[in-house]
C-alpha positions as a printed Julia matrix, in Angstrom:
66×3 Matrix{Float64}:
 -16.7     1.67    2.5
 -15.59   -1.74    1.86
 -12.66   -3.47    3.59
 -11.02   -4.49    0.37
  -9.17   -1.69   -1.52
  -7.77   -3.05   -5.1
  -4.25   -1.96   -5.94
  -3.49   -0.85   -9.17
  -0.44   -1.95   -9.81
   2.24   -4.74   -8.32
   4.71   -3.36   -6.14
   7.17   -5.41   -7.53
   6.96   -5.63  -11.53
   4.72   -2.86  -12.1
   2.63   -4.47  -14.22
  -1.48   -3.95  -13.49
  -2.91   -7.73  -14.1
  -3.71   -8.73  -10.74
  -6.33  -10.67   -9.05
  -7.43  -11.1    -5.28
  -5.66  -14.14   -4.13
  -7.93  -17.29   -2.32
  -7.49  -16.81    1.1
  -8.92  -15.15    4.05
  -8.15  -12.05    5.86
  -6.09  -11.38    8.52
  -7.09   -8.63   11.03
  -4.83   -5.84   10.5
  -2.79   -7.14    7.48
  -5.48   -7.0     4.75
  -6.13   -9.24    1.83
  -3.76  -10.83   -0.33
  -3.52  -10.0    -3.7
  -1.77  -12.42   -6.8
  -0.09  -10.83   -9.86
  -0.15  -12.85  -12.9
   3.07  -11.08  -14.21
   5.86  -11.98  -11.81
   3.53  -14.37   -9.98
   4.23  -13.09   -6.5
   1.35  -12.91   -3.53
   1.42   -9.74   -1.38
  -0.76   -7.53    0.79
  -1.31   -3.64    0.77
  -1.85   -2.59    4.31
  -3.38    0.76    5.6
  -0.48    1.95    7.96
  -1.92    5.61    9.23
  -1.51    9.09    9.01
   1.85   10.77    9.24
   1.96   13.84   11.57
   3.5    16.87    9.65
   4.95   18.91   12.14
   4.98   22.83   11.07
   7.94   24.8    11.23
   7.81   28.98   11.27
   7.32   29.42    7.57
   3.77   27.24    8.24
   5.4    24.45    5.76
   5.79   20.9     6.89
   9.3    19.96    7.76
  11.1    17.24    5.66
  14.47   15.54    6.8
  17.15   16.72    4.51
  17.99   15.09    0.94
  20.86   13.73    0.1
């Protein structure tokens, strides 16, 4: 699998013309990315896997809405 997962779309505008931005890696924050739209830089980052603790009814709990 390769280290480098494209988005496909900027977090911020939306919009889906963006390009990987020059500029290495750093360990644990991934690769930044450039959107030609709003012209920001940012970087998608792999956090982990949430734990869904199971109540009674074998659904997963969520904290209340509202």
């Amino acid at each position: 699998m390769s280290e480098r997962a494209a988005p496909h779309y900027c977090p911020y505008c939306g919009d889906e013309d963006l390009v990987p931005e020059e500029g290495a890696a750093v360990k644990g924050l991934g690769y930044p990315w450039s959107c030609f739209s709003c012209a920001r830089v940012f970087r998608v980052t792999y956090v982990g896997l949430r734990s869904a603790s199971l109540s009674s009814d074998s659904t997963p709990s969520r904290p209340p809405e509202g």
